[in-house]
C-alpha positions as CSV (number, residue, x, y, z in Angstrom):
1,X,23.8,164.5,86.0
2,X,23.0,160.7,86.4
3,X,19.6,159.6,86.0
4,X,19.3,156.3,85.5
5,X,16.4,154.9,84.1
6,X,13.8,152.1,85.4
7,X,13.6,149.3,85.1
8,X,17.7,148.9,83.8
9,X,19.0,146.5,81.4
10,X,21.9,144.5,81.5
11,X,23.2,141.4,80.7
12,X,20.0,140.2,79.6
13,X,18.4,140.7,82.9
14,X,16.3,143.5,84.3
15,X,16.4,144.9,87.4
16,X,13.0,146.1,89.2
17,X,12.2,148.5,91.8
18,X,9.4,146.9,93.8
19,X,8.4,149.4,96.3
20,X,6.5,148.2,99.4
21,X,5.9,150.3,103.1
22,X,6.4,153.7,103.0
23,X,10.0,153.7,101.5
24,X,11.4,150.2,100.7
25,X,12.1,148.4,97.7
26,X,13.1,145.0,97.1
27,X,14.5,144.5,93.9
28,X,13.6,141.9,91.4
29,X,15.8,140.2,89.0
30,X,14.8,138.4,85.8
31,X,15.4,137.4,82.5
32,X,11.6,137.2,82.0
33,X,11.2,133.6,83.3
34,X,12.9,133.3,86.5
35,X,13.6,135.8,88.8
36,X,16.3,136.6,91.9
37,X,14.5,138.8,95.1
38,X,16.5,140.9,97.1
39,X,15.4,142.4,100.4
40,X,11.5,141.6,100.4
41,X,10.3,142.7,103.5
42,X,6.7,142.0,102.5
43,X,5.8,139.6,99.9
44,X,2.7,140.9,98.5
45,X,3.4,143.4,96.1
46,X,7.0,140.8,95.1
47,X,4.2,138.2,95.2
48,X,2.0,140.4,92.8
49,X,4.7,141.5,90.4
50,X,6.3,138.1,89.9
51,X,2.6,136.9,89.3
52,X,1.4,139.3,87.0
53,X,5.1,138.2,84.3
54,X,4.4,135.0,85.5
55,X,8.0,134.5,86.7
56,X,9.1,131.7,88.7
57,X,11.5,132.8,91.5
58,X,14.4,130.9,92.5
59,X,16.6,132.8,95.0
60,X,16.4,135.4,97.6
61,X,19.6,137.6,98.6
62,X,19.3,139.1,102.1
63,X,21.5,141.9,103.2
64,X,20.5,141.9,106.9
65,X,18.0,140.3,109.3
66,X,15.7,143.3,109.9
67,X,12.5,142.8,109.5
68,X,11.5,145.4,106.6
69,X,14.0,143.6,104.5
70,X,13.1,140.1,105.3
71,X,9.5,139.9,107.0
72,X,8.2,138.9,103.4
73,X,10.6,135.8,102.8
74,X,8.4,132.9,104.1
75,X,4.9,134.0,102.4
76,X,7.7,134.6,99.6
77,X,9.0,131.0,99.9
78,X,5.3,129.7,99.6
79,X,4.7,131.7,96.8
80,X,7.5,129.0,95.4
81,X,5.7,126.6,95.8
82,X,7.1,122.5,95.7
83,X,10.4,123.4,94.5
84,X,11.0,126.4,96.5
85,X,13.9,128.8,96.1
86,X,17.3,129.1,97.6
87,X,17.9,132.4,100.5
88,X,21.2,133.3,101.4
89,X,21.5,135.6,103.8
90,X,24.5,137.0,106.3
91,X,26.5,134.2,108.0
92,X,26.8,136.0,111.3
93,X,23.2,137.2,111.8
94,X,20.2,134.6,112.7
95,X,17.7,134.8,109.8
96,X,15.6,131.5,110.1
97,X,14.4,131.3,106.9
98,X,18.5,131.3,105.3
99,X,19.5,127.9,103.8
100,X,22.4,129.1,102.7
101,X,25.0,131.6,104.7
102,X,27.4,134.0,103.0
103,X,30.2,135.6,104.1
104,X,33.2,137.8,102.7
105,X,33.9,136.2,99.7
106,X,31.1,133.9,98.9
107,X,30.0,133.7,95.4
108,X,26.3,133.2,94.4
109,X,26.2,131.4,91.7
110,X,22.7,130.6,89.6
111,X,21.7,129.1,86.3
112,X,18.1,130.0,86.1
113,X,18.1,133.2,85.9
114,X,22.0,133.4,85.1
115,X,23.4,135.2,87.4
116,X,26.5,135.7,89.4
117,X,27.1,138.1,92.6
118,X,30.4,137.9,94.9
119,X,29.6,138.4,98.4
120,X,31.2,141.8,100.5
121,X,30.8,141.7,104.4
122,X,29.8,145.9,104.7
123,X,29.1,145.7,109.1
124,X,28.7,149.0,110.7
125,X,24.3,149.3,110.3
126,X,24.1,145.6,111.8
127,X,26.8,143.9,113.1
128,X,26.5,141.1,109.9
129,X,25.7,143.1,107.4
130,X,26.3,142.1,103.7
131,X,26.5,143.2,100.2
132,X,26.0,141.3,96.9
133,X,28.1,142.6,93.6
134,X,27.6,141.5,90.4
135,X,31.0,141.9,88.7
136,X,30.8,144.1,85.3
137,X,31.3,141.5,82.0
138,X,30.7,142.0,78.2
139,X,30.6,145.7,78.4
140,X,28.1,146.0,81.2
141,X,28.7,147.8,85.1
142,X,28.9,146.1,87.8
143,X,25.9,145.6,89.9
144,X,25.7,146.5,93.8
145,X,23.2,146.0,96.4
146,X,24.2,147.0,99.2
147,X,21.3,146.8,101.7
148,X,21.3,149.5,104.0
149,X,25.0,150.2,104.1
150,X,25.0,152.8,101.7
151,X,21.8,154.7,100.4
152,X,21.8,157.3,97.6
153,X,23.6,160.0,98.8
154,X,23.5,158.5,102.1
155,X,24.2,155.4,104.2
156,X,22.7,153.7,106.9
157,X,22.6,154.2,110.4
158,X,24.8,152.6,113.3
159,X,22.5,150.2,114.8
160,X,24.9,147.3,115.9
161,X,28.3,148.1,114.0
162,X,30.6,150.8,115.3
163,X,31.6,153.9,113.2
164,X,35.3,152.4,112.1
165,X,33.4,149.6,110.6
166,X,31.2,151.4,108.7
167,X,33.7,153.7,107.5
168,X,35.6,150.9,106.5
169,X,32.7,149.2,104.4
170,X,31.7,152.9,102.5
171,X,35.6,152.6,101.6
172,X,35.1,149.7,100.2
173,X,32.1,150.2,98.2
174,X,33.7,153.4,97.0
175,X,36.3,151.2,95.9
176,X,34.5,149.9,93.0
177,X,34.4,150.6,89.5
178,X,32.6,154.2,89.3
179,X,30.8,152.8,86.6
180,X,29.2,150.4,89.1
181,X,25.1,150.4,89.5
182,X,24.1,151.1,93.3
183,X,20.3,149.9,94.1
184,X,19.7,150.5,97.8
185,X,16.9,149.0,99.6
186,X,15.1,152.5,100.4
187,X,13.8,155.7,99.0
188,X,15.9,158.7,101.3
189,X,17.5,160.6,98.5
190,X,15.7,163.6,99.1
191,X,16.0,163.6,102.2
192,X,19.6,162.6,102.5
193,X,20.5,165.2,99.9
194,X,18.5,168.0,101.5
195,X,21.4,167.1,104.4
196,X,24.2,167.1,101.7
197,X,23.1,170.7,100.8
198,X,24.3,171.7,104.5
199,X,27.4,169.7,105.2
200,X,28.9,171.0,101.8
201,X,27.1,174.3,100.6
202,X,28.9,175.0,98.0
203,X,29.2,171.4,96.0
204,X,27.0,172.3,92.9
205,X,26.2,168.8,91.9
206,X,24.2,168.3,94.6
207,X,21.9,170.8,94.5
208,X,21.5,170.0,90.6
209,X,21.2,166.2,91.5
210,X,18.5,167.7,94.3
211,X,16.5,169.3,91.5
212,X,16.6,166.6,89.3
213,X,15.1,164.0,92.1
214,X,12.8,166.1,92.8
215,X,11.6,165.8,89.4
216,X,11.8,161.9,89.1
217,X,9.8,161.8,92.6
218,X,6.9,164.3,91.8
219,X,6.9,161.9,88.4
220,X,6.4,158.9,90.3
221,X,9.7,157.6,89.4
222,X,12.3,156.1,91.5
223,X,15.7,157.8,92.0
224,X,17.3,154.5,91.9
225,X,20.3,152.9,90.9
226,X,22.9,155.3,91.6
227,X,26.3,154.6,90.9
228,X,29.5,154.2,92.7
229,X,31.2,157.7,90.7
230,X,28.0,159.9,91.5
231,X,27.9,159.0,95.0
232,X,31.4,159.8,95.9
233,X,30.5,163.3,94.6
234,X,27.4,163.8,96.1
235,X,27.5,161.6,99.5
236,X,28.6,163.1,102.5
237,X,29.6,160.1,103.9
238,X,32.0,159.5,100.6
239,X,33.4,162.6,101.0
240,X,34.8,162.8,104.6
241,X,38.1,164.3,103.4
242,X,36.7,167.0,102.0
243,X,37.8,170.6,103.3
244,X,34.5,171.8,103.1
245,X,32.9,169.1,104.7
246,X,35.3,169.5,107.7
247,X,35.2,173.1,107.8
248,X,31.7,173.1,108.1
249,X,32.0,170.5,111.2
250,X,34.8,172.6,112.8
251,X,31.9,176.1,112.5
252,X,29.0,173.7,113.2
253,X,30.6,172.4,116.6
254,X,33.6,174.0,117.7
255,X,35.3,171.3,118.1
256,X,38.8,169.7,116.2
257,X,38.4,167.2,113.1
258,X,41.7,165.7,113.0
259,X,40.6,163.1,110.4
260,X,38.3,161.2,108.2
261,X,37.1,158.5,111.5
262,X,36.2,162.0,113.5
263,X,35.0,164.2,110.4
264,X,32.5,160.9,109.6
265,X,31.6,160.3,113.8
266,X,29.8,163.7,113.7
267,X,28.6,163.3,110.3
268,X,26.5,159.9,111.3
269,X,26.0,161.5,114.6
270,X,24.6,165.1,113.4
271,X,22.6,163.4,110.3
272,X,20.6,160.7,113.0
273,X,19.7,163.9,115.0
274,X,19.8,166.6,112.8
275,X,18.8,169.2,115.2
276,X,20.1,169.2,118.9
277,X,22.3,167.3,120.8
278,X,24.5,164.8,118.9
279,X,27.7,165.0,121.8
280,X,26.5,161.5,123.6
281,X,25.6,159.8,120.6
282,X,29.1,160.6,119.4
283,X,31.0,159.9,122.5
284,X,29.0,156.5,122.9
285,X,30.6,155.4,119.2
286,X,34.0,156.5,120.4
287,X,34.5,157.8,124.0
288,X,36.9,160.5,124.4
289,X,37.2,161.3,121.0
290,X,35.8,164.7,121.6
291,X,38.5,165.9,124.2
């Protein structure tokens, strides 16, 4: 079972959870004298961390523009001080505090710390959604963070992006190495695996990865990174063509899964409610797809 542990290690960097609100982290990336910030929706505790190793931060990665991933960025950018620090963020979303906008394809490219992540446009939870990847080199993984697109055992909601696009940026994702290190912006394993227990009963590794988070959580311990190979046998979303995973839709709802676009429609649809009524959710993401 994967348990990664905290902070990791690679390519002379380290990568750190810092947790902030009830279920956020932005993580920091250093190699003890300058750091990288990703996601900090509030700046104190990033503020207090960098302080307290005396790092100087030179860049900020944002995924998306809402506000518990970026609300921190301007009491970050004073933090700076004279020299300040370089944010990238989405190309098509309207963060004001970007100075420089990525797309599909961008490369961020730094020498203090060192470090290098290729830009992956992942729409479907905002409508400009991106993720940064740190290629694997020198017998290290890859590095992913993918925002709120995909969560541990999980991904994010549809908030601006339709279902096909989000389907089509998981794909992606899943594409990678499965070596690849996942560190998403929130805490939800538990909770998204206590769903993964229903949709597929009878997949034993995730009720042992269930246990195990437990565990790291009652320990004070993040559950984070994942990677790419653990998710696509624990996440729901990963695992659309599964026969269990349909079969359990078909009982759930009485009605036909014809393929992975419907199988993952009522997935989204069913995990946002949970309990009740998930037919005009559904139908609102793709009309008619139902009859």
């Amino acid at each position: 079972m994967f348990a990664n542990p905290n902070p990791n290690m690679a390519n002379g960097l380290e990568y750190i959870p810092v947790p902030f609100f009830t279920d956020n982290y932005a993580w920091v990336i250093t190699d003890g004298s300058y750091a990288v910030v990703v996601d900090p929706g509030h700046a104190e505790p990033v503020i207090s961390y960098c302080h307290s190793r005396k790092l100087i931060v030179t860049a900020v990665l944002l995924t998306h523009h809402h506000a518990d991933h970026v609300g921190g960025v301007e009491d970050l950018l004073r933090f700076c001080g004279r020299k300040g620090a370089s944010v990238f963020g989405p190309a098509l979303e309207r963060i004001g505090t970007v100075t420089c906008r990525a797309g599909e394809g961008f490369e961020v490219r730094l020498n203090e710390p060192k470090f290098v992540a290729h830009v992956i446009a992942t729409p479907g939870h905002t409508a400009g959604h991106i993720s940064y990847y740190q290629l694997p080199e020198q017998g290290c993984p890859g590095h992913l963070f993918p925002g709120d697109t995909l969560f541990a055992s999980g991904c994010g909601r549809l908030l601006e992006g339709t279902a096909e696009e989000m389907l089509e940026s998981l794909d992606t994702l899943a594409e990678l190495p499965p070596s690849t290190l996942v560190f998403p912006a929130h805490e939800y394993t538990l909770s998204n695996l206590e769903f993964a227990k229903v949709c597929e009963p009878s997949n034993l590794q995730v009720r042992s990865w269930y246990d195990s988070a437990g565990a790291l959580r009652e320990a004070g311990k993040p559950t984070l990174p994942t990677t790419i190979g653990h998710e696509r046998n624990v996440n729901p979303f990963l695992r659309v063509q599964e026969a269990e995973v349909r079969d359990v839709l078909v009982e759930r709802f009485g009605v036909p899964v014809p393929h992975r676009l419907a199988a993952f429609i009522l997935l989204r649809a069913w995990k946002d409610l949970f309990q009740g009524e998930f037919r005009e959710l559904a139908e609102k993401w793709a009309p008619g797809f139902l009859n």
